[in-house]
Structures are given as structure tokens and as C-alpha cells.
N, C-alpha and C positions, 0 to 999 in steps of 0.2 A: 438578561436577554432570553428570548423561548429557547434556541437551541441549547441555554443550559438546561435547562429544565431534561431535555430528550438523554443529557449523559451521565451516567452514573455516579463520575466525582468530576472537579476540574481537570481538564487537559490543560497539562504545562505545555511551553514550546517545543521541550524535547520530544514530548509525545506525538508531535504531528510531522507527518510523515513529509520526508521531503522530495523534489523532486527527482533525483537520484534515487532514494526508497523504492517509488512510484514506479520508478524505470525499472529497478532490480525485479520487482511483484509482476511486472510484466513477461520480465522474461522469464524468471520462476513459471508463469502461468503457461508460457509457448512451449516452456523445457517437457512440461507436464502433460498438457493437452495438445499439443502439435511438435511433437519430436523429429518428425519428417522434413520439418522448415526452419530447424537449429540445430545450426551448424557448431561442433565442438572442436 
């Protein structure tokens, strides 16, 4: 498929990030760049 072609080796399942992951990277990003609007 093309988008193998774009990745460096195979992505197993564990590699792909899941929805919980996705959530955590979000809030990582707001902890980071908007610390004013999370709350600890």
C-alpha cells in the first residue's frame, strides 16, 4: 500500500498510538503551551 512506502520499517499495532495515547499528547501539549487553562 503507498502509505507503506512513506514509513521507515512496518508499524506493528503496538506502535500505533491509541485513543487514550492521543488524549494523554493533548494534555501534555495544554500542560506545555497553555498552563493557564490546566488545572493540577
Amino acid at each position: 500500500q503507498p502509505l507503506d512506502l512513506c514509513l521507515p520499517s512496518p508499524v506493528s499495532v503496538d506502535q500505533i498510538p491509541t485513543a487514550t495515547d492521543l488524549s494523554d499528547y493533548r494534555k501534555r501539549l495544554l500542560a506545555d503551551l497553555l498552563p493557564a487553562y490546566v488545572t493540577t
